[in-house]
Backbone as CSV, one residue per row, in Angstrom:
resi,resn,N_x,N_y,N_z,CA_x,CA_y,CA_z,C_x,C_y,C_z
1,UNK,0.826,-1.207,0.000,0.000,0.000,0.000,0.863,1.261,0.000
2,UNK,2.054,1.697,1.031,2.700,2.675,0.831,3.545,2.343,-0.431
3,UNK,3.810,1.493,-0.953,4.855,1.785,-2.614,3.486,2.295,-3.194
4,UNK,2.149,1.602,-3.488,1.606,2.344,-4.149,1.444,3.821,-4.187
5,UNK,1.174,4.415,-3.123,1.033,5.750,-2.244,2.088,6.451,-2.802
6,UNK,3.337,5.997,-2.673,4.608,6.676,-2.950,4.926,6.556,-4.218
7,UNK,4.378,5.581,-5.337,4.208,5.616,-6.604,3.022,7.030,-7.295
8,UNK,1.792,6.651,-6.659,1.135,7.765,-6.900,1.360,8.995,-6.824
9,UNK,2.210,9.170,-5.707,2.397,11.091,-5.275,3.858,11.042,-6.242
10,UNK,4.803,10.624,-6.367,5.466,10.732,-7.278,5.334,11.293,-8.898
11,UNK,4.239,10.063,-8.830,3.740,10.444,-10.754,3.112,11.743,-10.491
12,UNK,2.662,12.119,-9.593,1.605,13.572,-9.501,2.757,14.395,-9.326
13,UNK,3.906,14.745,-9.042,4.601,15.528,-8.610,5.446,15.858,-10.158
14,UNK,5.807,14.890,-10.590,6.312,15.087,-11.686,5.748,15.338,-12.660
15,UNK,4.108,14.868,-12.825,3.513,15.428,-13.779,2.980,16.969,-13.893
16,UNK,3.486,17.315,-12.733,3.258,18.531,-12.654,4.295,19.533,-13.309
17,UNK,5.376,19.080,-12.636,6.752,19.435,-13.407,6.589,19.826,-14.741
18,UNK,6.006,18.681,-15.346,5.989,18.597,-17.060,5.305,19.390,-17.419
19,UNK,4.191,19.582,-16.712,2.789,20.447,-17.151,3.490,21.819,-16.717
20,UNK,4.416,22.399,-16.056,4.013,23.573,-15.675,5.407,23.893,-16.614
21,UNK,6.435,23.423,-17.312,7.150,23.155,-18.247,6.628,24.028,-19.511
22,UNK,5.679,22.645,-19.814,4.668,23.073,-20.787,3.904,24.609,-20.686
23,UNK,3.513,24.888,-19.755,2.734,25.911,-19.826,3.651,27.093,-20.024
24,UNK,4.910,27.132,-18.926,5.431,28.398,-19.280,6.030,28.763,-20.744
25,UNK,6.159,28.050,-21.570,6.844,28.212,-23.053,7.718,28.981,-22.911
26,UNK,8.881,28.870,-22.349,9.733,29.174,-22.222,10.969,28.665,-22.807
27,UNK,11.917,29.065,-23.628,13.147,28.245,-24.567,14.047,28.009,-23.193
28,UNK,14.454,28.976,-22.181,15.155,28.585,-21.385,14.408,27.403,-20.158
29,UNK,13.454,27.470,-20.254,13.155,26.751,-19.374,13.399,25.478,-19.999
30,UNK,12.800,25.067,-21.314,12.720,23.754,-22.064,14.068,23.463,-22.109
31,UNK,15.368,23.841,-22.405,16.732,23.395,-22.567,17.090,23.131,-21.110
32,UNK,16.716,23.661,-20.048,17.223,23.289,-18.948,16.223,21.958,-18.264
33,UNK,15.371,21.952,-18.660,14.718,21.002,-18.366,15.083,19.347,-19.109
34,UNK,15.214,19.546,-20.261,15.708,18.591,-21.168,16.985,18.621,-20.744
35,UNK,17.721,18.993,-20.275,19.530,19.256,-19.881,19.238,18.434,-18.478
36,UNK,18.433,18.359,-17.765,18.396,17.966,-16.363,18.128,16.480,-16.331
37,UNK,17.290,16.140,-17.338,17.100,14.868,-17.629,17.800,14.214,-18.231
38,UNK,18.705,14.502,-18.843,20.028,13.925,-19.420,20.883,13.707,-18.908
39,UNK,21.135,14.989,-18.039,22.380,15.006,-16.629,21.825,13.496,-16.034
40,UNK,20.683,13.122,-15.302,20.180,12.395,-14.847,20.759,11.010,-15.553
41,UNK,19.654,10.922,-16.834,20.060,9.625,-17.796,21.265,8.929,-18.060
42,UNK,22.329,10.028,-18.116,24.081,9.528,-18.186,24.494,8.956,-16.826
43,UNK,23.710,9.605,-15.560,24.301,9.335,-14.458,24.054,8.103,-14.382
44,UNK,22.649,7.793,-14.743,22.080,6.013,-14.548,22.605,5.493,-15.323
45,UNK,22.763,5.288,-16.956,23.330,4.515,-17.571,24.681,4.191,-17.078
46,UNK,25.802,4.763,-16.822,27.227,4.845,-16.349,26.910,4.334,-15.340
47,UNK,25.891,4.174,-14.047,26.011,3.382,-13.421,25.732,1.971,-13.249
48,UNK,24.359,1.955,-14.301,24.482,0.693,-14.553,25.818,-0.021,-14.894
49,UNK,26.323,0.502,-15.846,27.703,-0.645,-16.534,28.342,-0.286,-15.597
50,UNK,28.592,0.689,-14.395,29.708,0.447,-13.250,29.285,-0.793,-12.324
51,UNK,27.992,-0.868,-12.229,27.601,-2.498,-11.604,27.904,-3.579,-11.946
52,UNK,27.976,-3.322,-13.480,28.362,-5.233,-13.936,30.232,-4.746,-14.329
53,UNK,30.860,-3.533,-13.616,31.985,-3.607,-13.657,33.285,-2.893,-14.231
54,UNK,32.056,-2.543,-15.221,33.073,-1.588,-16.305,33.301,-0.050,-15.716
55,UNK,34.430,1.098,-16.651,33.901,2.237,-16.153,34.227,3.803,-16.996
56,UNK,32.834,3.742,-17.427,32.638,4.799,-18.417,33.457,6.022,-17.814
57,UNK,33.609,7.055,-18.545,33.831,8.014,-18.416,32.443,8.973,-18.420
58,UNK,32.487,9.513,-17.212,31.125,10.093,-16.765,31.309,11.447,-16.773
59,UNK,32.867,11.919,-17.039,32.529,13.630,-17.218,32.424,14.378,-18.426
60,UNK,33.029,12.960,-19.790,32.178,13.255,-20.936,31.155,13.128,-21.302
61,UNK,29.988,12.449,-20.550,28.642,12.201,-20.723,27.986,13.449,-20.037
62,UNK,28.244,13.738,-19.152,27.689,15.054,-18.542,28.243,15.996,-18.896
63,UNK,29.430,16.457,-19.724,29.570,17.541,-20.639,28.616,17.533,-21.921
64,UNK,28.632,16.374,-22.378,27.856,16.148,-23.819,26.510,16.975,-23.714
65,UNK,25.879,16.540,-22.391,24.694,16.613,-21.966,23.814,18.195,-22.166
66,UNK,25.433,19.072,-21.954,25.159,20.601,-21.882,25.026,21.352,-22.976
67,UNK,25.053,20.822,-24.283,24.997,20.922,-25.618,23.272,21.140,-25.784
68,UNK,22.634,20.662,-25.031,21.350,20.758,-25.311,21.043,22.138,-24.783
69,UNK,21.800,22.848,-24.425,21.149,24.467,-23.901,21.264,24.869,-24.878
70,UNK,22.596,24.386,-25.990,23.106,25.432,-27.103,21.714,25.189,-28.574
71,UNK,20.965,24.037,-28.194,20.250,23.798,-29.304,18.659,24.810,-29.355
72,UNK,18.606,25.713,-30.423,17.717,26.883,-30.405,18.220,28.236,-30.069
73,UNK,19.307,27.954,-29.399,19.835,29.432,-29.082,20.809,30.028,-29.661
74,UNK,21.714,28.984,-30.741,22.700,29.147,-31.403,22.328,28.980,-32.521
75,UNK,22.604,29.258,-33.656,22.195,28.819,-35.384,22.982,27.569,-35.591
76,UNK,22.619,26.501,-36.493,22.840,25.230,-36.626,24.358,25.233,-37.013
77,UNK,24.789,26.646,-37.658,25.959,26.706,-38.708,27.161,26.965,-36.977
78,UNK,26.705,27.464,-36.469,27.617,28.059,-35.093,27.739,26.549,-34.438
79,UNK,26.452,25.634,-34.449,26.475,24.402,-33.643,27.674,23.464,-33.892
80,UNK,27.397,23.606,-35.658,28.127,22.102,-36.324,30.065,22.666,-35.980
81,UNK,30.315,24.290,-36.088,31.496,24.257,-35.590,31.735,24.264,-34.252
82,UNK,31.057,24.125,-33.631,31.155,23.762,-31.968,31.653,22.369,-32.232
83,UNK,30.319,21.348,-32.708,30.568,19.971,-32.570,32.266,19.246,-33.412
84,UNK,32.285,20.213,-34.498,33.311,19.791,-35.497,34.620,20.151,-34.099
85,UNK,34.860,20.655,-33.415,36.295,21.129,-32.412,35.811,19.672,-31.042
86,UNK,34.630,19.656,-31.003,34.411,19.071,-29.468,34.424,17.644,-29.795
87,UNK,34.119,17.168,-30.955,34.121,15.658,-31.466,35.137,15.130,-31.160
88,UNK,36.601,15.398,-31.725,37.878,15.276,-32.214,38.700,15.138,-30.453
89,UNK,38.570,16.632,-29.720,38.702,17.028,-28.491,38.296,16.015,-27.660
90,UNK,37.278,15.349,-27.617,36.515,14.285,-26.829,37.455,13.215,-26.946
91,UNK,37.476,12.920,-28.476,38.124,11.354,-28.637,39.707,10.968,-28.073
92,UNK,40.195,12.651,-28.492,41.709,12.885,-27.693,41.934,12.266,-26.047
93,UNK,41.041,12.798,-25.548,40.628,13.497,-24.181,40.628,11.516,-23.475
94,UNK,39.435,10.939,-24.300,39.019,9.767,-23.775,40.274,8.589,-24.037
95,UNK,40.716,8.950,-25.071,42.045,8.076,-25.099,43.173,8.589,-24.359
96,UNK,43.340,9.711,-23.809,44.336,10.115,-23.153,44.428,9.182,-21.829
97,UNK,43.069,9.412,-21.425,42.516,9.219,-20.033,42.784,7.489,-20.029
98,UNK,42.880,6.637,-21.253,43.289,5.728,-21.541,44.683,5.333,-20.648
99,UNK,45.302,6.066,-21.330,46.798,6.039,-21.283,46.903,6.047,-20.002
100,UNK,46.362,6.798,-19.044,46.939,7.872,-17.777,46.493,7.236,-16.895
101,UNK,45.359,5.886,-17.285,44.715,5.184,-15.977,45.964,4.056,-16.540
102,UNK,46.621,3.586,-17.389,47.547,2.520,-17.378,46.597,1.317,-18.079
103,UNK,45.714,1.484,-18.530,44.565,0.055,-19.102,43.724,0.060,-18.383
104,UNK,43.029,0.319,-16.873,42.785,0.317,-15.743,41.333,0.859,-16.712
105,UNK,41.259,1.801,-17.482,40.233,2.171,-18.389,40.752,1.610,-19.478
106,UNK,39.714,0.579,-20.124,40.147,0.773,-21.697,38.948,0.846,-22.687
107,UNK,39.501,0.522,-23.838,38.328,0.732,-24.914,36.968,0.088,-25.116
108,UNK,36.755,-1.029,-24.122,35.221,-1.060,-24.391,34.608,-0.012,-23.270
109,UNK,34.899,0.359,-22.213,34.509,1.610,-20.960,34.344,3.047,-22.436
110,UNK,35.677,3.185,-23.062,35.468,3.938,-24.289,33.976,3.929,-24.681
111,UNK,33.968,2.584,-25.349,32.818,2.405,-26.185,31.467,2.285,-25.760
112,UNK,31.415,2.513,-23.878,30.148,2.332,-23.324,30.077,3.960,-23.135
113,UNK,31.052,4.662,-22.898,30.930,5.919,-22.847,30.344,6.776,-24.073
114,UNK,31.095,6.148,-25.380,29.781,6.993,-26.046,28.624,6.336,-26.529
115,UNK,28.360,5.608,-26.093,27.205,4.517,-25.999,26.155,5.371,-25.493
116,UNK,26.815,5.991,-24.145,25.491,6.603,-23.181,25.156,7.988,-23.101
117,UNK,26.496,8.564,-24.227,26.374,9.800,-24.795,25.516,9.798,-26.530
118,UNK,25.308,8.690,-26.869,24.275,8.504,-28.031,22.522,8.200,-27.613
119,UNK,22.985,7.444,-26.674,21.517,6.657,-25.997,20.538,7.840,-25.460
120,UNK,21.806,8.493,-24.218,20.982,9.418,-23.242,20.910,10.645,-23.870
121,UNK,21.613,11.875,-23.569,21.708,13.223,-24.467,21.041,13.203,-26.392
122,UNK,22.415,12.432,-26.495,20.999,12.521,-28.136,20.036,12.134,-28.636
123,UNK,18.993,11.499,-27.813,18.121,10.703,-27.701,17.128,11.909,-27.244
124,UNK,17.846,12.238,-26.076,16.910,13.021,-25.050,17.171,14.681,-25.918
125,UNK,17.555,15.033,-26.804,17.522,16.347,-27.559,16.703,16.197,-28.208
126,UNK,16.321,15.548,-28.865,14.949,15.725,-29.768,13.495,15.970,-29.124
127,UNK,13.707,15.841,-27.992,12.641,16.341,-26.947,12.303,18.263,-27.136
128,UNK,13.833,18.680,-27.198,14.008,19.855,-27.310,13.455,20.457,-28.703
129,UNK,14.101,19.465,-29.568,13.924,19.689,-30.877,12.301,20.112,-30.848
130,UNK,11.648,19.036,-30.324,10.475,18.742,-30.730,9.191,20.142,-30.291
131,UNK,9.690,20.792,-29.350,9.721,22.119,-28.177,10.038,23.130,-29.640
132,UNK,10.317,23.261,-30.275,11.106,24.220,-31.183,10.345,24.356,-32.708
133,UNK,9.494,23.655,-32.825,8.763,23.115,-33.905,7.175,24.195,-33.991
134,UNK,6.819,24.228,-35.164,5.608,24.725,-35.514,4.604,24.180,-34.129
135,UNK,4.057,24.210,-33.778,2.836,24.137,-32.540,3.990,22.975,-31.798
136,UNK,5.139,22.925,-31.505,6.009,21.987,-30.762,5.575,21.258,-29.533
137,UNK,4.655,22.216,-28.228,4.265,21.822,-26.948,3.418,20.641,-27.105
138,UNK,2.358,20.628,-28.464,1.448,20.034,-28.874,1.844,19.235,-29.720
139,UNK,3.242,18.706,-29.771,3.934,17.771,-30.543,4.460,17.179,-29.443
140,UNK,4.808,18.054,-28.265,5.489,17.293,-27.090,4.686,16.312,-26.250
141,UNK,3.573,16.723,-26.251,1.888,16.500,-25.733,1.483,15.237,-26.153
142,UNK,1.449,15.225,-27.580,1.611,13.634,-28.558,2.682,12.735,-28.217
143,UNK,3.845,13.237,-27.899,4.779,12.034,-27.608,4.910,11.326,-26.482
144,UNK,4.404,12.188,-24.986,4.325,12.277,-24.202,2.718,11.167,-23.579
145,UNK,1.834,11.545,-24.608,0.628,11.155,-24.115,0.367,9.274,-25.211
146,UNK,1.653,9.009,-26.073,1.701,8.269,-26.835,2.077,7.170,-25.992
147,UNK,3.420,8.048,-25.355,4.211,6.941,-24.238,3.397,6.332,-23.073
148,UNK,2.732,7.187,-22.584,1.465,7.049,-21.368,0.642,6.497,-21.951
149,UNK,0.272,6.258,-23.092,-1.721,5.175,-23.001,-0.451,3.725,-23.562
150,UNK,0.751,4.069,-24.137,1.262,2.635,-24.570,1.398,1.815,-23.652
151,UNK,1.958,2.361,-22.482,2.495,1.837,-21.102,1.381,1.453,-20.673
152,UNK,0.316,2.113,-20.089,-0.564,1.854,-19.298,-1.438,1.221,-20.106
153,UNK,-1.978,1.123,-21.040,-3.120,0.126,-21.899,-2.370,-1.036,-22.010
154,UNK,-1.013,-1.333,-22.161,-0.357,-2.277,-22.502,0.042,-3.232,-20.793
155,UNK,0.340,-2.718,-20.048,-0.004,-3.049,-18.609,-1.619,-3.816,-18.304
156,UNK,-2.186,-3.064,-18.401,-3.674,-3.529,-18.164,-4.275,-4.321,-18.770
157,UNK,-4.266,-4.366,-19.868,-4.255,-5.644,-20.580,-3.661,-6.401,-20.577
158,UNK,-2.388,-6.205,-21.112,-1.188,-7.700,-20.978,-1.370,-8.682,-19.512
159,UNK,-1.786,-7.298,-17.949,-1.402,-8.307,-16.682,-2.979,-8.900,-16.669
160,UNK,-3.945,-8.922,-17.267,-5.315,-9.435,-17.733,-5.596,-10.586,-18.781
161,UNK,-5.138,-10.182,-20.154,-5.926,-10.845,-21.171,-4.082,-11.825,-21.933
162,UNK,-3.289,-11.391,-21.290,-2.092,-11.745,-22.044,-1.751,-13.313,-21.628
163,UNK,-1.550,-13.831,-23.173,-1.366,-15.288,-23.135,0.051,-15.343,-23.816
164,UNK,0.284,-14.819,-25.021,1.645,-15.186,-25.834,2.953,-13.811,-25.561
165,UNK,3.814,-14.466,-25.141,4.910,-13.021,-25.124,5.319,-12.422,-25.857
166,UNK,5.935,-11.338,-25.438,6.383,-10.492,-26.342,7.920,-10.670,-26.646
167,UNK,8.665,-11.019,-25.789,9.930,-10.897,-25.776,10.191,-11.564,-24.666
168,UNK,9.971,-12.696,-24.079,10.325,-13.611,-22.847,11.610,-13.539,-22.792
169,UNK,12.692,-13.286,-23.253,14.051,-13.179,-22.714,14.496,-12.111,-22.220
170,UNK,14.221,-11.053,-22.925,14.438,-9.589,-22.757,13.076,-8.900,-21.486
171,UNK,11.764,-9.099,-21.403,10.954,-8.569,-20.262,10.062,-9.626,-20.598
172,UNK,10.248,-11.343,-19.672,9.283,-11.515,-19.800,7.475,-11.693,-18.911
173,UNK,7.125,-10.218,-18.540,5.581,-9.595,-18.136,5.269,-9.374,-19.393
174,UNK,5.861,-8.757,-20.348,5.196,-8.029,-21.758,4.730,-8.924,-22.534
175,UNK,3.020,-8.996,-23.168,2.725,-9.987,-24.027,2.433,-9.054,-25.094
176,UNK,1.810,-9.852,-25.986,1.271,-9.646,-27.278,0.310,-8.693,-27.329
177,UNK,-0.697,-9.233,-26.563,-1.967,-9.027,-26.062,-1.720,-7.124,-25.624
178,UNK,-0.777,-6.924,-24.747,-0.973,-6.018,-24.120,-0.336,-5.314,-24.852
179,UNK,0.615,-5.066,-25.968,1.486,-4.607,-26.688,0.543,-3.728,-28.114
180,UNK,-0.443,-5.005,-28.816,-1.535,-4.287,-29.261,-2.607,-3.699,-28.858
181,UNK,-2.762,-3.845,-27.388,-3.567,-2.877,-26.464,-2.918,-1.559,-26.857
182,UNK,-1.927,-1.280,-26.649,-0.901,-0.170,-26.561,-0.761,0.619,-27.506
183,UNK,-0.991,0.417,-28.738,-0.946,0.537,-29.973,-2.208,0.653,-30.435
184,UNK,-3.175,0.706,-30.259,-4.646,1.244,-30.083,-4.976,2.169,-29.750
185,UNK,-4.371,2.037,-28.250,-4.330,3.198,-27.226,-3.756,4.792,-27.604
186,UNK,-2.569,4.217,-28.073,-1.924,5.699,-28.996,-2.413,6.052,-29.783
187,UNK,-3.117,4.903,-30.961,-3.711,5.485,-32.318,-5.222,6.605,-31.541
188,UNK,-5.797,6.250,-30.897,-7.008,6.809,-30.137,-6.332,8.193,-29.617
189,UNK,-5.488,8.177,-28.797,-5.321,9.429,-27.978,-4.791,10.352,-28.865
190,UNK,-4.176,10.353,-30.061,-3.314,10.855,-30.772,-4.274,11.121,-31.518
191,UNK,-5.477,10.710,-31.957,-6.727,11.143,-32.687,-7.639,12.458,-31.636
192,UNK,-7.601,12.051,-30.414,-8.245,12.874,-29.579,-7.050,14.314,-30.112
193,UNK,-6.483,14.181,-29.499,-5.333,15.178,-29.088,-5.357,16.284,-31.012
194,UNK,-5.424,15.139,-31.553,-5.414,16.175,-33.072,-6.353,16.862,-33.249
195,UNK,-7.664,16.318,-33.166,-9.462,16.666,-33.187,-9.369,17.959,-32.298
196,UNK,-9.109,17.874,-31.010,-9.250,19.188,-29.985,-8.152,20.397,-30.618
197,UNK,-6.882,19.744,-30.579,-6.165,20.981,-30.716,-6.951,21.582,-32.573
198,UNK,-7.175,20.729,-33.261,-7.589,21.108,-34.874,-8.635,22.192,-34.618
199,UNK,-9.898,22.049,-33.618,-10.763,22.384,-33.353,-10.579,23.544,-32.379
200,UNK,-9.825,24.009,-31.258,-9.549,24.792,-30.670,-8.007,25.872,-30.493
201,UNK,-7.283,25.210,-31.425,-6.123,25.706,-31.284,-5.782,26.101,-33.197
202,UNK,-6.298,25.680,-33.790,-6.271,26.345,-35.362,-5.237,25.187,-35.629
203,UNK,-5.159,24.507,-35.306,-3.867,23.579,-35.867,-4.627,22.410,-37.018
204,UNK,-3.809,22.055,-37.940,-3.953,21.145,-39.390,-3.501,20.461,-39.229
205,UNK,-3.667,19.380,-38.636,-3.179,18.007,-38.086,-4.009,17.013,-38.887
206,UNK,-3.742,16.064,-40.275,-4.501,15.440,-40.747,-4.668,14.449,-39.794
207,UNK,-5.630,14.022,-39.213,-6.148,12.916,-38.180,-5.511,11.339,-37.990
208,UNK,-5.993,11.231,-39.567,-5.945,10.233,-39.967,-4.439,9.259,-39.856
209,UNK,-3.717,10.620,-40.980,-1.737,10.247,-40.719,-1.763,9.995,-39.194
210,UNK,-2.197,11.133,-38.591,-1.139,11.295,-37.033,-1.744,10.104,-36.351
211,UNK,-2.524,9.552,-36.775,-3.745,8.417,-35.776,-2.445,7.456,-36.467
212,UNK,-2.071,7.208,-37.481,-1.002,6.148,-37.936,0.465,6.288,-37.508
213,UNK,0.686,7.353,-36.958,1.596,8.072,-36.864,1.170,7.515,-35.245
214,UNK,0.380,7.443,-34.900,0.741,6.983,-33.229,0.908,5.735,-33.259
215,UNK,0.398,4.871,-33.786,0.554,3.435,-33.821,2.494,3.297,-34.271
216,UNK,2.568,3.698,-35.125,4.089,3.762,-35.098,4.986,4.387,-33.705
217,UNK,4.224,5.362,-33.319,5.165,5.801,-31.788,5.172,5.102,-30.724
218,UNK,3.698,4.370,-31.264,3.562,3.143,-29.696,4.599,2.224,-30.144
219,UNK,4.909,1.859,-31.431,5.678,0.094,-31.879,6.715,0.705,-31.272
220,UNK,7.490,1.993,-32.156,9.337,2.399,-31.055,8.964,2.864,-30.055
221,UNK,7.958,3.239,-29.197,8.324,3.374,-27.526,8.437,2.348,-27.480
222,UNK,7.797,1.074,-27.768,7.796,-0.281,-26.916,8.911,-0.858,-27.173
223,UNK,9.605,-0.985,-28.412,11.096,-0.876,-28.623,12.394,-0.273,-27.824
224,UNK,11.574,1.086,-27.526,12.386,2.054,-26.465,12.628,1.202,-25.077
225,UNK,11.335,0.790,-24.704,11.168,-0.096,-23.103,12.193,-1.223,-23.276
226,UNK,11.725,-2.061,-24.517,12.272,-3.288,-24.409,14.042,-3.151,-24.496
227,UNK,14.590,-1.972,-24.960,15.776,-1.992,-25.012,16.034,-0.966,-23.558
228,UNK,15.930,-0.437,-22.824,15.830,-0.374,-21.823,16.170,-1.285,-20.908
229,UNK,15.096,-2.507,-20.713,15.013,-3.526,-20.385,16.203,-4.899,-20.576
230,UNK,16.745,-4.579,-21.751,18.152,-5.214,-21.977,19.321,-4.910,-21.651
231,UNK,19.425,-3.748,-21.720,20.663,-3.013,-20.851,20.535,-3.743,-19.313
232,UNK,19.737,-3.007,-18.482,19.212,-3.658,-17.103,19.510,-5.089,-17.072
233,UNK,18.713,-6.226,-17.896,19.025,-7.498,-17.999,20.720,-7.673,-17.683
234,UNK,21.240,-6.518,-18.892,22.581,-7.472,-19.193,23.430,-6.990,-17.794
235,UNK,23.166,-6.219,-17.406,24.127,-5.552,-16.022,23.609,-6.248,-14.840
236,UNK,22.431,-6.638,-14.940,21.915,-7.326,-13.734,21.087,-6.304,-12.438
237,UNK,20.378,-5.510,-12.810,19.711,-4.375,-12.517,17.891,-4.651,-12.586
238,UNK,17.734,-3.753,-11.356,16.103,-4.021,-11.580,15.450,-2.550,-12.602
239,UNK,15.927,-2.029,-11.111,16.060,-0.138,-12.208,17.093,0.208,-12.629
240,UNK,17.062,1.060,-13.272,18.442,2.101,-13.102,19.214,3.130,-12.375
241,UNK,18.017,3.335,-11.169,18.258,4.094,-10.365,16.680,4.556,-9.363
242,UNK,17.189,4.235,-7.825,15.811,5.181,-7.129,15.532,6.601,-7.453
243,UNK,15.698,7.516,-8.560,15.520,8.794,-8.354,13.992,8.941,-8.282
244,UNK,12.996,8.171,-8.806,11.361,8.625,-8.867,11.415,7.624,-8.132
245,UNK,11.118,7.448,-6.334,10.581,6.690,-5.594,9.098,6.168,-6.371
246,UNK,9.183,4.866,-6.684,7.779,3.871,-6.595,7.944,3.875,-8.002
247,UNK,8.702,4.507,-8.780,8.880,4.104,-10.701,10.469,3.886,-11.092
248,UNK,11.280,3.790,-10.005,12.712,3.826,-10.903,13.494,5.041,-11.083
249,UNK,14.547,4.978,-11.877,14.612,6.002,-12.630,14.170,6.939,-13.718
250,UNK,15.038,8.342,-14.069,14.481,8.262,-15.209,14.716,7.940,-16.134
251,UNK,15.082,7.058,-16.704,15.327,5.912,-17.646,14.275,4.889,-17.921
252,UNK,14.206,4.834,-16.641,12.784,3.884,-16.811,11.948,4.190,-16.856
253,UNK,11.388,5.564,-16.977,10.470,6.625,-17.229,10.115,7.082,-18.701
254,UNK,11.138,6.785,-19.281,11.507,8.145,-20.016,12.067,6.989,-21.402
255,UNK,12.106,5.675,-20.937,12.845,4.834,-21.942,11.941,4.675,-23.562
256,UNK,10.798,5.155,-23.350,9.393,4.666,-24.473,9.950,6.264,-24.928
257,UNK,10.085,7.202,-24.871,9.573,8.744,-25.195,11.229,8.995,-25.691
258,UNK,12.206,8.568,-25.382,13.830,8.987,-26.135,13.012,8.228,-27.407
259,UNK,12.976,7.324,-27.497,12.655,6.564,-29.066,11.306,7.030,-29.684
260,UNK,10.332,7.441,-29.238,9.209,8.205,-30.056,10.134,9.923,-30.158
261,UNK,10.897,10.545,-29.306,11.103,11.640,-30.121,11.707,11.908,-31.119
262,UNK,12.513,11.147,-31.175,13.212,11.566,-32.724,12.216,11.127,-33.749
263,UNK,11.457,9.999,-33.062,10.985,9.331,-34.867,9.408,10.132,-35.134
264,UNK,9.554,10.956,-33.943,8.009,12.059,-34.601,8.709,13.432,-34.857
265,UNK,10.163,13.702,-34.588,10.668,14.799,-34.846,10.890,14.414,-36.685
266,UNK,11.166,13.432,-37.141,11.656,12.925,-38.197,10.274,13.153,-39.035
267,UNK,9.516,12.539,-38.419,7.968,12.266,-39.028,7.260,13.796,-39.561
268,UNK,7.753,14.787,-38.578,7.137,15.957,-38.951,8.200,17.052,-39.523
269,UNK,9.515,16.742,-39.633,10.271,17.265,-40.637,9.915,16.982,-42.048
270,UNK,9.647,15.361,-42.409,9.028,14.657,-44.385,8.538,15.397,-44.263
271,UNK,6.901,15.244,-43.353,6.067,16.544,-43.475,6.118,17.918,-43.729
272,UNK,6.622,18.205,-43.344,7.191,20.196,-43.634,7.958,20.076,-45.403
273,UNK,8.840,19.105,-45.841,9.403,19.462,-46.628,8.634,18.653,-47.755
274,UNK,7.390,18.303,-47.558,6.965,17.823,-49.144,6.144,18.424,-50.139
């Protein structure tokens, strides 16, 4: 009863966070917010692989991380020569650090390090991206509310009506059953969410696409979870971290919504340019 309790006031606390995020439309607020959750995400991933042993380099993952303030506030042409000096600088830096631990670090710790600087930070920028976009909040709203009916329709069903799995090696609670629950669930809310804002907010959201367009965000969030879920497996981890008492980390929060943002940031870039 109290994990539930402490699950509940949690999700309410943070959903508030998000919502009041959302409301202020603010560019500085959105980069620091997306920057905080990344700071976060690198910290968990790096610790996971410090559990099963290895050991990333964690002050290039939390430098990487700070790149997301520069996205919207800098022009893309100022970005790419940032990244073109810091790429090169990094790789120096991480092989130095090679050398200077004696092997003590070596190249697969390398290769988990930018592992969790691809996974976490650039994963978690398209969030920003998505913030930056023609009606963006209401793109954030869709990805956000895609990840939430996938999870939870896919829960409720699967721990109910689910007979065949989804992935028994990698999570096996997840069935079939509850997976196309999930994927329903998005196509529906993502129809709501277009209809109201079309209807009250002047926005041209063809229904129909974005209703298909959720069914695709539910298949890669659930992709997002399940690889989530493999990392954890392979380190030997339940979460990734207590930071949201009664849900985990945020990783485990947040693992469905890194993989729907890019691929609806992507989805509504074709769009713009056809």
């Amino acid at each position: 009863m109290k994990e539930g309790i402490k699950r509940i006031t949690t999700g309410f606390i943070f959903m508030l966070v998000i919502i009041t995020v959302l409301v202020l439309n603010n560019k500085v607020v959105d980069s620091v917010f997306v920057t905080l959750l990344s700071l976060a995400g690198v910290y968990e991933c790096n610790k996971c692989f410090k559990e099963k042993g290895y050991h990333p380099i964690s002050l290039i993952g939390y430098i990487s991380c700070l790149f997301i303030l520069l996205i919207g506030n800098v022009s893309s042409l100022v970005m790419s020569k940032i990244l073109m000096v810091a790429i090169p600088v990094a790789i120096i830096f991480m092989f130095a650090y090679i050398i200077i631990k004696k092997l003590e670090v070596n190249i697969v710790d390398l290769a988990i390090t930018v592992f969790s600087i691809v996974y976490v930070p650039f994963l978690f920028s398209f969030i920003k991206l998505l913030f930056l976009q023609n009606h963006g909040r209401i793109l954030v709203v869709i990805a956000f509310a895609c990840a939430i009916a996938t999870d939870t329709l896919a829960y409720e069903i699967g721990s109910r009506f689910g007979k065949h799995k989804l992935s028994p090696v990698v999570s096996p609670k997840k069935s079939i059953e509850g997976s196309v629950a999930g994927i329903v669930a998005a196509m529906i809310v993502t129809a709501i969410i277009c209809f109201i804002t079309n209807t009250y907010f002047s926005t041209e959201f063809n229904i129909i696409l974005m209703s298909i367009m959720g069914a695709v965000l539910s298949i890669v969030g659930q992709i997002g979870d399940l690889a989530a879920s493999s990392i954890k497996r392979y380190c030997g981890q339940k979460d990734f971290s207590k930071l949201l008492p009664g849900h985990g980390g945020i990783l485990d929060r947040f693992d469905s919504l890194m993989f729907i943002s890019p691929i609806l940031y992507v989805f509504i870039y074709i769009i713009s340019i056809m």
